[in-house]
N, CA and C atoms as a LAMMPS dump frame, in Angstrom:
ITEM: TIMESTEP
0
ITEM: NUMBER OF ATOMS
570
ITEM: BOX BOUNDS ff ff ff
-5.0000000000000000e+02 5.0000000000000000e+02
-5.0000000000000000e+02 5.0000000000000000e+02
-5.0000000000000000e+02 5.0000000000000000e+02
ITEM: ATOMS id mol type element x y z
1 1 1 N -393.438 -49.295 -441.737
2 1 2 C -392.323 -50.115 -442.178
3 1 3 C -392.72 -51.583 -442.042
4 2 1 N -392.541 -52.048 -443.315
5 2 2 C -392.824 -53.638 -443.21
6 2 3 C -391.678 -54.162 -443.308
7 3 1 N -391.56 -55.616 -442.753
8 3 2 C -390.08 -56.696 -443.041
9 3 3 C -390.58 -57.434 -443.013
10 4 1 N -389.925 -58.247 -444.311
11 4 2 C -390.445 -59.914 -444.868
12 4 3 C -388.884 -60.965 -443.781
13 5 1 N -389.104 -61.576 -443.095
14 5 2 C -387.971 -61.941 -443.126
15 5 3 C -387.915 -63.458 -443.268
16 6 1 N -387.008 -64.101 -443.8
17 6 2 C -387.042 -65.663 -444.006
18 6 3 C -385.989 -66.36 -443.147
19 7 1 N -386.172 -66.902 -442.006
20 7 2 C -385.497 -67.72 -441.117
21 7 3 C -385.244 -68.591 -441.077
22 8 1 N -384.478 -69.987 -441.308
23 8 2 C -384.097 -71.381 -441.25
24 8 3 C -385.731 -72.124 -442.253
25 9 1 N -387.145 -72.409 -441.545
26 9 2 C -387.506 -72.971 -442.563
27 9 3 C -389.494 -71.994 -442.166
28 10 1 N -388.795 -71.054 -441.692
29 10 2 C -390.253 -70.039 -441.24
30 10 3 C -390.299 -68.817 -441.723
31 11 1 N -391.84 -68.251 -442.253
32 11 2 C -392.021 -66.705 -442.592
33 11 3 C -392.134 -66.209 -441.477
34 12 1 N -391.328 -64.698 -441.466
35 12 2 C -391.614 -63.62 -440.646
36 12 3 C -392.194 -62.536 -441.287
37 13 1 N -393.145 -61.967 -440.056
38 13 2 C -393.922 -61.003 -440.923
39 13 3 C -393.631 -59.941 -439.463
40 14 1 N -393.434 -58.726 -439.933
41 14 2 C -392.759 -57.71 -438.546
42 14 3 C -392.964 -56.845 -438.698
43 15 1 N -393.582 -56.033 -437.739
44 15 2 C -394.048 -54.741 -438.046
45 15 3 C -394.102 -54.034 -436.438
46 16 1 N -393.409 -52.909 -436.399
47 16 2 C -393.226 -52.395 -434.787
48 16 3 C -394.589 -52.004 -434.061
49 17 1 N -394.846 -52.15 -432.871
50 17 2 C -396.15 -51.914 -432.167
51 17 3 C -396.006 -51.31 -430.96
52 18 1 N -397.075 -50.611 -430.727
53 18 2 C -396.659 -49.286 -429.798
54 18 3 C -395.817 -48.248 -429.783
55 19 1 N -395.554 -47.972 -430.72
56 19 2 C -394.682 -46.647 -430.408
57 19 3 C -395.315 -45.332 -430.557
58 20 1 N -396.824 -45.578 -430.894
59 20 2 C -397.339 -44.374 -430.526
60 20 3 C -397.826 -44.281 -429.478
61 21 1 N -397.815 -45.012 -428.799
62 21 2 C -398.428 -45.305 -427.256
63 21 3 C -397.463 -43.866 -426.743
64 22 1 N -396.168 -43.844 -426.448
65 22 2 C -395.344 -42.937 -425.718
66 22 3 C -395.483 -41.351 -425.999
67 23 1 N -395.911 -41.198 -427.535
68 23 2 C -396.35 -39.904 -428.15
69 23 3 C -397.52 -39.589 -427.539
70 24 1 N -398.682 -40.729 -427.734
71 24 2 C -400.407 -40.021 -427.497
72 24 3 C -400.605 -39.598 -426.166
73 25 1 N -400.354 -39.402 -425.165
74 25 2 C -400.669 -40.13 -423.571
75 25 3 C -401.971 -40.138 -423.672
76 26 1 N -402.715 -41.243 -424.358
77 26 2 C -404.057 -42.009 -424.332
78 26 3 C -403.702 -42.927 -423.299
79 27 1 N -404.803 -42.791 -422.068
80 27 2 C -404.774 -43.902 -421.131
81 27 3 C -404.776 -45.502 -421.829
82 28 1 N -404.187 -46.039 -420.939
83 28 2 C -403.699 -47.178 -421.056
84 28 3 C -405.366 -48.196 -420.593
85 29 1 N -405.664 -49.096 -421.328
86 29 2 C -406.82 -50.198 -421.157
87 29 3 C -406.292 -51.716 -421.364
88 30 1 N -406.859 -52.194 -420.604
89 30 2 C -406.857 -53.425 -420.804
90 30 3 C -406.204 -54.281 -419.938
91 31 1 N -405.008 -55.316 -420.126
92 31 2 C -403.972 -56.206 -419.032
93 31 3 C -403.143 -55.175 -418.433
94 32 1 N -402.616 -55.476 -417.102
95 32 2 C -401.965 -54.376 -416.704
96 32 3 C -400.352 -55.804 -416.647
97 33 1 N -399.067 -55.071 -416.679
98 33 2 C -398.175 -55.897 -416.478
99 33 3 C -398.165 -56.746 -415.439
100 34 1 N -398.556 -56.089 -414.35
101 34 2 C -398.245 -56.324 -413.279
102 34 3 C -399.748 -57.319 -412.697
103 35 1 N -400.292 -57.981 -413.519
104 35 2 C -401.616 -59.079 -413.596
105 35 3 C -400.544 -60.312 -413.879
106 36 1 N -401.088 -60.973 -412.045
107 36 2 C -400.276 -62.408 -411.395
108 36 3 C -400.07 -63.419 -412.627
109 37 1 N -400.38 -63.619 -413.828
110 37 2 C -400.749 -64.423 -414.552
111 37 3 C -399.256 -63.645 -415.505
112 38 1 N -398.394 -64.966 -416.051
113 38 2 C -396.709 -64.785 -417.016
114 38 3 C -397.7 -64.089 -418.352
115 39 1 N -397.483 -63.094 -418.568
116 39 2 C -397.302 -62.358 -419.779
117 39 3 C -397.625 -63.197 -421.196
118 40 1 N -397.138 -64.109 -421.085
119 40 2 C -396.944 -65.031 -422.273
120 40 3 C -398.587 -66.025 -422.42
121 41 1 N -399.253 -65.997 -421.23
122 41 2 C -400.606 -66.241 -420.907
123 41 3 C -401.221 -65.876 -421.339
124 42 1 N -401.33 -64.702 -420.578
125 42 2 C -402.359 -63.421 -421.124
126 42 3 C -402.47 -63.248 -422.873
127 43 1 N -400.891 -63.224 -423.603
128 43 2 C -401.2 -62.784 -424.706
129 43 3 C -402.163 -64.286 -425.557
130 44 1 N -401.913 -65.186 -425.502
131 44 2 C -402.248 -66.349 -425.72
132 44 3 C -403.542 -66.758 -425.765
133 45 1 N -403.907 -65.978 -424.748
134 45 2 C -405.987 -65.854 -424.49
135 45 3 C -406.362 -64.838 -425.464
136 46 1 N -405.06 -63.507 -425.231
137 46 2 C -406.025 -63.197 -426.682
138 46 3 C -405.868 -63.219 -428.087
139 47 1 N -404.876 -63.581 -428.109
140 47 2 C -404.309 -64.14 -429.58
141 47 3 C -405.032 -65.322 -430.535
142 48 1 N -405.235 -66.256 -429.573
143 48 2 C -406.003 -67.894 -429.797
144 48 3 C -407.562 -68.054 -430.951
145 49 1 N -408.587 -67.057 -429.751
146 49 2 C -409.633 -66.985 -430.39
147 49 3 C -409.263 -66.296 -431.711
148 50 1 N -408.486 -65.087 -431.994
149 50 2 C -408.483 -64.381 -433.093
150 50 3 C -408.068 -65.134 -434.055
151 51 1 N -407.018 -65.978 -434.055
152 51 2 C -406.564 -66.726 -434.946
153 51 3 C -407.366 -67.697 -435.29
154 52 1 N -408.503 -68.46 -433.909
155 52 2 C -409.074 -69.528 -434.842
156 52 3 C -410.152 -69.095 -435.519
157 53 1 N -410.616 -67.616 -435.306
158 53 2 C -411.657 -67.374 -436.027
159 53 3 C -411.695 -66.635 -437.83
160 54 1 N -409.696 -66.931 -438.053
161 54 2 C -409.303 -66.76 -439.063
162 54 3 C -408.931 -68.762 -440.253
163 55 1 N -409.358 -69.322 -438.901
164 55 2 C -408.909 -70.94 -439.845
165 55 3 C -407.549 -71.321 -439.66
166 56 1 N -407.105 -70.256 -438.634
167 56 2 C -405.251 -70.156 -437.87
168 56 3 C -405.315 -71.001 -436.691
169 57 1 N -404.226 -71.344 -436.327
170 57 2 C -403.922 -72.214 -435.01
171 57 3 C -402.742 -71.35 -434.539
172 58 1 N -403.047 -71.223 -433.244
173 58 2 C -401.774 -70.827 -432.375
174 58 3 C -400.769 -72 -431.853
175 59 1 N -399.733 -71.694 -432.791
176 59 2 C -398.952 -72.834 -431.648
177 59 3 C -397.743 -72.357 -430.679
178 60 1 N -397.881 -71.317 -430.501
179 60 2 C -396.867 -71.158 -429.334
180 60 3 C -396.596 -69.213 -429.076
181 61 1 N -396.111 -68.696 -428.159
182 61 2 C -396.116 -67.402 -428.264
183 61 3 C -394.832 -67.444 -427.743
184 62 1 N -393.873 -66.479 -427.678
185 62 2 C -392.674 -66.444 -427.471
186 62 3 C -392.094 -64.829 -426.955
187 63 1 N -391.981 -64.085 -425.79
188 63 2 C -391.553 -63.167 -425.312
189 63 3 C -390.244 -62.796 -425.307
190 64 1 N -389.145 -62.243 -425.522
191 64 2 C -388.514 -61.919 -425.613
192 64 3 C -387.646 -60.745 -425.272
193 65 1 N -386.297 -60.086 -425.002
194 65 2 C -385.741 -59.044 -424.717
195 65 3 C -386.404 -58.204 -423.765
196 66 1 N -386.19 -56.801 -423.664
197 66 2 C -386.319 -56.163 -422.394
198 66 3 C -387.012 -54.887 -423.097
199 67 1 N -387.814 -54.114 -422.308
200 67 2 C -388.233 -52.592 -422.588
201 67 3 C -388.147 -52.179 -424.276
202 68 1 N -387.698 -51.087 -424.613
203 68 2 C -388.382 -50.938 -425.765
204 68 3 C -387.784 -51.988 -426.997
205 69 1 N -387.03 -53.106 -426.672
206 69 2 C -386.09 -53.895 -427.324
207 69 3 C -387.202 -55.18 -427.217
208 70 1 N -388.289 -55.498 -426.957
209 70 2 C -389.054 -56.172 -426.295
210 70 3 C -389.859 -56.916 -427.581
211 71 1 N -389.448 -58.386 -427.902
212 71 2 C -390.215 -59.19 -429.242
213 71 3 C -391.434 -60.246 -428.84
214 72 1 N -392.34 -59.667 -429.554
215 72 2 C -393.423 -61.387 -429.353
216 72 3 C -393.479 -61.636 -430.634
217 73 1 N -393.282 -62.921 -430.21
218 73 2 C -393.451 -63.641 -431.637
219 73 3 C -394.332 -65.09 -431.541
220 74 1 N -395.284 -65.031 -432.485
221 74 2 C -396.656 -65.958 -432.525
222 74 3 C -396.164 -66.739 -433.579
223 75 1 N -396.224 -67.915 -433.355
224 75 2 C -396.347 -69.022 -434.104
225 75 3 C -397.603 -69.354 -434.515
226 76 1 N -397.903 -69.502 -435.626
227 76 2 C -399.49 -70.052 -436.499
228 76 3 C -398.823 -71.032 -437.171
229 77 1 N -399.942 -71.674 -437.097
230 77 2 C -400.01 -73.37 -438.641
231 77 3 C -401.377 -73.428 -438.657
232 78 1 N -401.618 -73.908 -440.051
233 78 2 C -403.026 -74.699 -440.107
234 78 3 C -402.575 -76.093 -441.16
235 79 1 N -403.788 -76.663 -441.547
236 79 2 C -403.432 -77.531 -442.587
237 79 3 C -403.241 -77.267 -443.732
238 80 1 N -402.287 -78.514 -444.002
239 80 2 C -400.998 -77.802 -445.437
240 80 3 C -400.265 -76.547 -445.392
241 81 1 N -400.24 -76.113 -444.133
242 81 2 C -399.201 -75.096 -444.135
243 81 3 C -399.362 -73.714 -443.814
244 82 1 N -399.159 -72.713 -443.158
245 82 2 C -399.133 -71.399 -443.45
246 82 3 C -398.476 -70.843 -444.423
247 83 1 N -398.448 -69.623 -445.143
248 83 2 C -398.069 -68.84 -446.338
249 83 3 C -397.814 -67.645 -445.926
250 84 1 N -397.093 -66.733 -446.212
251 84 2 C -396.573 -65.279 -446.24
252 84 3 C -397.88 -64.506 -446.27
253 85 1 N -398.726 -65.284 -446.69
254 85 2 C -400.258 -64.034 -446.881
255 85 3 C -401.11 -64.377 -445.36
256 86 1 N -400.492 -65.611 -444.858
257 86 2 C -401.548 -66.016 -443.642
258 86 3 C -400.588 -64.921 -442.392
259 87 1 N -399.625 -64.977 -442.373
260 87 2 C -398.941 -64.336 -442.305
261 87 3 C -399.378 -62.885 -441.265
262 88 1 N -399.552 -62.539 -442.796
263 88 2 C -399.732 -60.898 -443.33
264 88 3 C -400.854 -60.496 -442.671
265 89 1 N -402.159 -61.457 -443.201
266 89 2 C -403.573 -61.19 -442.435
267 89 3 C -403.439 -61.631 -441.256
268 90 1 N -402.783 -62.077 -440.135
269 90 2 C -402.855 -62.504 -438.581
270 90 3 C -402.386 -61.615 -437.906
271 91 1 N -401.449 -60.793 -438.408
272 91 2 C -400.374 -59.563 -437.865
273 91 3 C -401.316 -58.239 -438.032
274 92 1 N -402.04 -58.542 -439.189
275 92 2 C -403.108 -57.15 -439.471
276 92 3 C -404.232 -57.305 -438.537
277 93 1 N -404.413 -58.477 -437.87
278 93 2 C -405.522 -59.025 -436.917
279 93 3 C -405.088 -58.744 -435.779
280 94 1 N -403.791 -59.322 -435.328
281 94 2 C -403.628 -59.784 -433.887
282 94 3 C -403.268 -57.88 -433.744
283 95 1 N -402.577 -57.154 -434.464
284 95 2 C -401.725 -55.691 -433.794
285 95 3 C -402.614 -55.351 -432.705
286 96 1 N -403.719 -54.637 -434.054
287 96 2 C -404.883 -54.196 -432.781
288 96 3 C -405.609 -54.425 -431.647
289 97 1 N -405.856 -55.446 -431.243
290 97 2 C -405.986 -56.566 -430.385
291 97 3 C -404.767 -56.305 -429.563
292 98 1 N -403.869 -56.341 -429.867
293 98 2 C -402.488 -56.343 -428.878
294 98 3 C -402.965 -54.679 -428.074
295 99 1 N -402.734 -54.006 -429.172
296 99 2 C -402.723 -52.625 -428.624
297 99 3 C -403.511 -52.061 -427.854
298 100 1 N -404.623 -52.536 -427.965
299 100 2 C -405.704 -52.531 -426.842
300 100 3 C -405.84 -53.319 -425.662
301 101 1 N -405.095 -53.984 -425.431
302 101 2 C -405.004 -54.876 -424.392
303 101 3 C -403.597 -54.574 -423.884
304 102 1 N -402.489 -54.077 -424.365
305 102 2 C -401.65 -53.281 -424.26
306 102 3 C -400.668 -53.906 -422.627
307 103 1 N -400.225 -54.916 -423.241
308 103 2 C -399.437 -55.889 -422.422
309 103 3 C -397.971 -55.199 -421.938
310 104 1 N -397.975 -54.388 -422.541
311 104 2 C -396.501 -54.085 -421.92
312 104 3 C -396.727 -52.184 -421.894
313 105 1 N -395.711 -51.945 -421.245
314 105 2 C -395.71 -50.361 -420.783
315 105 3 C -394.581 -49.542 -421.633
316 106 1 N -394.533 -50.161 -422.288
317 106 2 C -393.354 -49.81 -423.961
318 106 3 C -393.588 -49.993 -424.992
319 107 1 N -392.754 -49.687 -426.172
320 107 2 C -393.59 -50.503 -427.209
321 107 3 C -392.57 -52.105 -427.54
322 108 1 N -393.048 -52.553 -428.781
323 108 2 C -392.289 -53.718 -428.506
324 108 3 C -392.72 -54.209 -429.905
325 109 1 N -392.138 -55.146 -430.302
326 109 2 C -392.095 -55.745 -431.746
327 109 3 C -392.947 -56.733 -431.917
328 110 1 N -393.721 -56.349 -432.99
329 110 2 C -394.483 -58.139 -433.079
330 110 3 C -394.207 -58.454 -434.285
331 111 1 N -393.969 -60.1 -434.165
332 111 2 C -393.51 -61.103 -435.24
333 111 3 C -394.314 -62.113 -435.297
334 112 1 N -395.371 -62.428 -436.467
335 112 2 C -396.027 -63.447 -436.765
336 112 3 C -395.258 -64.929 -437.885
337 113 1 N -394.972 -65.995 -437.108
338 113 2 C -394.175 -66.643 -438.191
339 113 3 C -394.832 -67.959 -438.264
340 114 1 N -394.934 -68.861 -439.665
341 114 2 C -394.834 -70.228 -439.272
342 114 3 C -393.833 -70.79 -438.461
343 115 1 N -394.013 -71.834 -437.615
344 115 2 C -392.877 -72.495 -436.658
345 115 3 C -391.792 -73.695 -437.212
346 116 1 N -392.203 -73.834 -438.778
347 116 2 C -391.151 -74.11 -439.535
348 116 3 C -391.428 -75.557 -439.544
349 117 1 N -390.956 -76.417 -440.513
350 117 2 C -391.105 -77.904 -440.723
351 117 3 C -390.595 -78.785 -439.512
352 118 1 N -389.421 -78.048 -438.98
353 118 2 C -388.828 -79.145 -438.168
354 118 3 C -388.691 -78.067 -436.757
355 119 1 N -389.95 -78.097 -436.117
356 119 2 C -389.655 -77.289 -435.086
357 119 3 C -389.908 -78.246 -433.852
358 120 1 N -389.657 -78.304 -432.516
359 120 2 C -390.162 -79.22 -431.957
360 120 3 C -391.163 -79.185 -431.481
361 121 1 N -391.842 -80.38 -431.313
362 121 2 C -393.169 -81.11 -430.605
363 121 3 C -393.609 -80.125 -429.447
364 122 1 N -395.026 -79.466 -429.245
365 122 2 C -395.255 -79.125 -427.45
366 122 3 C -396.682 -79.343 -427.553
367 123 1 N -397.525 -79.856 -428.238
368 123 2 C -398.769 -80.431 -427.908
369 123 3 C -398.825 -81.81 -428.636
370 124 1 N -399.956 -82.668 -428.096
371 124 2 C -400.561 -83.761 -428.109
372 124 3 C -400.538 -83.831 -429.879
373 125 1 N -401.769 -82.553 -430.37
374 125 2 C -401.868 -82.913 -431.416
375 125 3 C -400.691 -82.908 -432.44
376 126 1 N -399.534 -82.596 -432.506
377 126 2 C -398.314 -81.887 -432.971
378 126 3 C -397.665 -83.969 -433.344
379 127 1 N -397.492 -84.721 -432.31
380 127 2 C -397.897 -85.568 -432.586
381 127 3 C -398.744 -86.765 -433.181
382 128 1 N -400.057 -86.318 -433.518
383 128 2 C -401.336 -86.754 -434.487
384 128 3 C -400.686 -86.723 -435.517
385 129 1 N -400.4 -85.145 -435.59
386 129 2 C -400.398 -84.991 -437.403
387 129 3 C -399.416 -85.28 -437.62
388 130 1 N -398.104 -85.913 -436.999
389 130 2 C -396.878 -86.238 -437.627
390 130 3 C -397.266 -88.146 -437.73
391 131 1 N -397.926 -88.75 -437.272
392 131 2 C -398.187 -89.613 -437.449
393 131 3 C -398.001 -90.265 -438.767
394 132 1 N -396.704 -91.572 -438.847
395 132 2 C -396.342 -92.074 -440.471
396 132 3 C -394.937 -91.225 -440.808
397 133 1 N -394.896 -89.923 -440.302
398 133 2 C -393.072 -89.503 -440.544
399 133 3 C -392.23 -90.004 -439.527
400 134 1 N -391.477 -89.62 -440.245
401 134 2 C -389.883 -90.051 -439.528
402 134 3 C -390.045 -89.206 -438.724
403 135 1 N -389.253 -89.139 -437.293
404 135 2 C -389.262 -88.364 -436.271
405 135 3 C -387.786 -88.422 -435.489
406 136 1 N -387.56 -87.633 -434.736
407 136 2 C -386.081 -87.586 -434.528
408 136 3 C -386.443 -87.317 -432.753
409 137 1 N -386.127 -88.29 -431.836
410 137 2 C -386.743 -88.378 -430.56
411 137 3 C -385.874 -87.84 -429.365
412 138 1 N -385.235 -86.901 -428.632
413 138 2 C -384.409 -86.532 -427.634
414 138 3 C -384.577 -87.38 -426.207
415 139 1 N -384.139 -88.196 -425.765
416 139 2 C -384.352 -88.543 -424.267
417 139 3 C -384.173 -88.02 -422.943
418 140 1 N -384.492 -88.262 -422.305
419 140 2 C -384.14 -87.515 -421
420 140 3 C -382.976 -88.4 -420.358
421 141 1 N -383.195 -89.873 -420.366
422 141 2 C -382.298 -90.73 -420.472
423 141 3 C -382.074 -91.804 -421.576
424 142 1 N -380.568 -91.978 -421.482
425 142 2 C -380.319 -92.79 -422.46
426 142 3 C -381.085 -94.403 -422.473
427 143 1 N -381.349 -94.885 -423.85
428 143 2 C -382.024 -96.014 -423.852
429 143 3 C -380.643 -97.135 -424.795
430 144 1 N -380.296 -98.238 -424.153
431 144 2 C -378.858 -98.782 -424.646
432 144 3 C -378.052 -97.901 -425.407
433 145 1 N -377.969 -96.907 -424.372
434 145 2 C -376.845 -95.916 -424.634
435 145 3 C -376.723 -95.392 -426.075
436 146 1 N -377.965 -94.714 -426.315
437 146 2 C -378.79 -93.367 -427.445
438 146 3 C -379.357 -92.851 -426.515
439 147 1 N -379.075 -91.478 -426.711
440 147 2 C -379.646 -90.578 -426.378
441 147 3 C -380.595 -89.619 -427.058
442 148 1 N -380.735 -90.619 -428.426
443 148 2 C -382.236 -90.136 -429.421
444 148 3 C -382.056 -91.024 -430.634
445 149 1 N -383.096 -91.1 -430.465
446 149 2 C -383.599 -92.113 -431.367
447 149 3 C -384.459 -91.836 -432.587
448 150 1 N -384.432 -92.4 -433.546
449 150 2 C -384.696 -91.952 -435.418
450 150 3 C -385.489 -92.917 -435.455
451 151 1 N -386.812 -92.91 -435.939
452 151 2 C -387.953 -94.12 -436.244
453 151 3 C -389.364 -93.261 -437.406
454 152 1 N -390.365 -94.38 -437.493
455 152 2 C -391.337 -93.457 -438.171
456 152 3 C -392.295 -93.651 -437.436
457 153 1 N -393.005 -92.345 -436.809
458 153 2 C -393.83 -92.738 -435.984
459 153 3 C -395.035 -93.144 -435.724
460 154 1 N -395.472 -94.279 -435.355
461 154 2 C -396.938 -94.971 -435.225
462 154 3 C -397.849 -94.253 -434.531
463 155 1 N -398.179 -95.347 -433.624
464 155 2 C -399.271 -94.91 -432.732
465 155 3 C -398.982 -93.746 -431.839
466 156 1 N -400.179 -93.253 -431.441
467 156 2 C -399.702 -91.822 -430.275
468 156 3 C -400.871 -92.074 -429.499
469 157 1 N -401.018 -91.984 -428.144
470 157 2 C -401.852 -92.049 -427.222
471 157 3 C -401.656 -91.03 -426.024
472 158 1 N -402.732 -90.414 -425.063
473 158 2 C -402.286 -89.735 -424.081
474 158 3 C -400.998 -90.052 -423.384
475 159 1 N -400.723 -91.109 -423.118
476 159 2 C -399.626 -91.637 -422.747
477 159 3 C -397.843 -92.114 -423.102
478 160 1 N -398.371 -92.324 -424.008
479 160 2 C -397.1 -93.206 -425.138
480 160 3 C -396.411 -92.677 -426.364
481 161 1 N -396.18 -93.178 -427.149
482 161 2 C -395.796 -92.815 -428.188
483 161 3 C -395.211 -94.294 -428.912
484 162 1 N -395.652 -94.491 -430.128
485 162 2 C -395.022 -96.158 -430.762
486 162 3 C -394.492 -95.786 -432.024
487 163 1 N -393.235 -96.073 -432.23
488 163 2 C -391.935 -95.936 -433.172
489 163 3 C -391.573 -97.28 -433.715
490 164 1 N -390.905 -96.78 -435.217
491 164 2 C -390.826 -98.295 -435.787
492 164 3 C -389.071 -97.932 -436.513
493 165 1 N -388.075 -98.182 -435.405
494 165 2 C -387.265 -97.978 -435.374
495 165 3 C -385.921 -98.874 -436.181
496 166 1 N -385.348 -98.728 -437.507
497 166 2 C -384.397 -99.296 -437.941
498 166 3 C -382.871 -99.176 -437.997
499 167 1 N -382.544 -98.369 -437.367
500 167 2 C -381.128 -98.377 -436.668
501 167 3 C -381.067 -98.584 -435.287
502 168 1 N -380.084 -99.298 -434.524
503 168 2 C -379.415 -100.184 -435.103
504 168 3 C -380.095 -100.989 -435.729
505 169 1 N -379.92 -102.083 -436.864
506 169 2 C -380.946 -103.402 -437.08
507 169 3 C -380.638 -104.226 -435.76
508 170 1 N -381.718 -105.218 -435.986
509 170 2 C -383.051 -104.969 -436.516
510 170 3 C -383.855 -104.309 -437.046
511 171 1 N -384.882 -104.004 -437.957
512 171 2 C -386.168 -103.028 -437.006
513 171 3 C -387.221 -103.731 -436.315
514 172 1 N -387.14 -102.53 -435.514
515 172 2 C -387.975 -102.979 -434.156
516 172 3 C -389.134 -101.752 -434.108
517 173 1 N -390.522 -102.02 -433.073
518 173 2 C -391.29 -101.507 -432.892
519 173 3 C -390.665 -101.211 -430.887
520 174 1 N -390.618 -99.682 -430.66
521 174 2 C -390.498 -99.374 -429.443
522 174 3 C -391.806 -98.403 -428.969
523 175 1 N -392.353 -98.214 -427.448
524 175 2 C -392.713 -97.561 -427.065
525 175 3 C -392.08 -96.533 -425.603
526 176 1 N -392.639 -95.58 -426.287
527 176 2 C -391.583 -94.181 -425.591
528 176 3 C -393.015 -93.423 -424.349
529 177 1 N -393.06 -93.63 -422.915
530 177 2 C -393.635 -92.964 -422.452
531 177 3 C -393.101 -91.173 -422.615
532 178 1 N -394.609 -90.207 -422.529
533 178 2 C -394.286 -88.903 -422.594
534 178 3 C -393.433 -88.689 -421.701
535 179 1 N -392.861 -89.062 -420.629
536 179 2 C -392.343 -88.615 -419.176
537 179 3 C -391.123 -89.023 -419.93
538 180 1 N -390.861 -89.644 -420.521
539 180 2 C -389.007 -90.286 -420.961
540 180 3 C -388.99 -89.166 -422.252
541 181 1 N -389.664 -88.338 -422.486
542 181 2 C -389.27 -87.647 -423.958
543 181 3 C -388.826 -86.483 -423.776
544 182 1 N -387.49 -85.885 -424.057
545 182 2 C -387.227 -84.252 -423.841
546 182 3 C -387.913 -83.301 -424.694
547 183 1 N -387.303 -84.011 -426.161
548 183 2 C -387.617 -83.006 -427
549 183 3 C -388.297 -84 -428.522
550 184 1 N -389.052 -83.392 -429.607
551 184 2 C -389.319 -84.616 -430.594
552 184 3 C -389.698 -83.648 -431.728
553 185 1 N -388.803 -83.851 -433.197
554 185 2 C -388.947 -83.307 -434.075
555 185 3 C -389.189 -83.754 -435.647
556 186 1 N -389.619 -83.585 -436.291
557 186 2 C -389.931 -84.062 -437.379
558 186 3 C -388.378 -84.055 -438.38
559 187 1 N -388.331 -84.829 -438.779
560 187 2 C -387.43 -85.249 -439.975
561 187 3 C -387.425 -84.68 -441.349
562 188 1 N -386.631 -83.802 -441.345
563 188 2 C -387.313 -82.961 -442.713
564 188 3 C -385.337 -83.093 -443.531
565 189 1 N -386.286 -83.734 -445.033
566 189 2 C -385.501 -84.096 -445.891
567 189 3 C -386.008 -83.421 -447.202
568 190 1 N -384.628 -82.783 -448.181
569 190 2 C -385.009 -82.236 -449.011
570 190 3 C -384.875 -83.4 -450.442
């Protein structure tokens, strides 16, 4: 059983995993659950290489629900975009790989999706490449009482972040240390 599914501005590609695990009783290989290291780790080490040796980027893995109700879902991007076919071939990559390494003691759902135009910021480079868009900035604290701020964003450094901000007027050029930023998303206009 395949499902295409289309979510806010991401492909899902879904296809159930493990459920012959409970039929075969083929010993179990590979991560055991109960390995000190969050689940969401483990899959990530082995997910990563597979994807970059497809021209894929991992950007995030995502665990979900309980026992046989149990979702991972992998985020991929590359440049200009992922497609329903990148999709298709990462899920036909990563299953087996999963199943052999066999992270959980149930079966459980896997979902390969792009993370969508306007998803938020969690690495360095995620910032690079938005470099020149508009960006939509969350604070941790308010800055003259905004609690996020709308600019296009400049410079990016280990440290900083430089915005060229026109509401209120002026426009002004601000810099945002990483430690003052909650959350930071791209501006997506149709």
């Amino acid at each position: 059983m395949v499902l295409y599914r289309k979510w806010a501005l991401a492909h899902f590609f879904v296809w159930p995993l493990g459920t012959w695990k409970l039929r075969s009783g083929a010993p179990r290989l590979g991560v055991s659950v109960k390995d000190s290291r969050p689940v969401v780790d483990r899959l990530q080490d082995i997910v990563s290489p597979i994807l970059w040796t497809m021209g894929l980027e991992l950007v995030d893995v995502e665990c979900v629900g309980q026992g046989s109700r149990t979702v991972v879902r992998v985020y991929i991007d590359k440049p200009g975009g992922v497609t329903v076919s990148d999709c298709e071939r990462a899920h036909v990559a990563l299953g087996p790989a999963l199943d052999v390494s066999d992270p959980f003691p149930h079966p459980y759902t896997l979902e390969v999706s792009s993370p969508g135009l306007d998803r938020p910021f969690k690495r360095f480079q995620d910032y690079r490449r938005a470099m020149g868009t508009r960006v939509s900035v969350k604070l941790k604290n308010p800055i003259g009482g905004q609690w996020r701020i709308v600019g296009v964003l400049g410079e990016v450094n280990e440290q900083a972040v430089t915005m060229t901000v026109s509401e209120p007027p002026p426009p002004r050029s601000i810099t945002l240390d990483f430690g003052e930023i909650a959350e930071t998303r791209r501006v997506v206009t149709f």
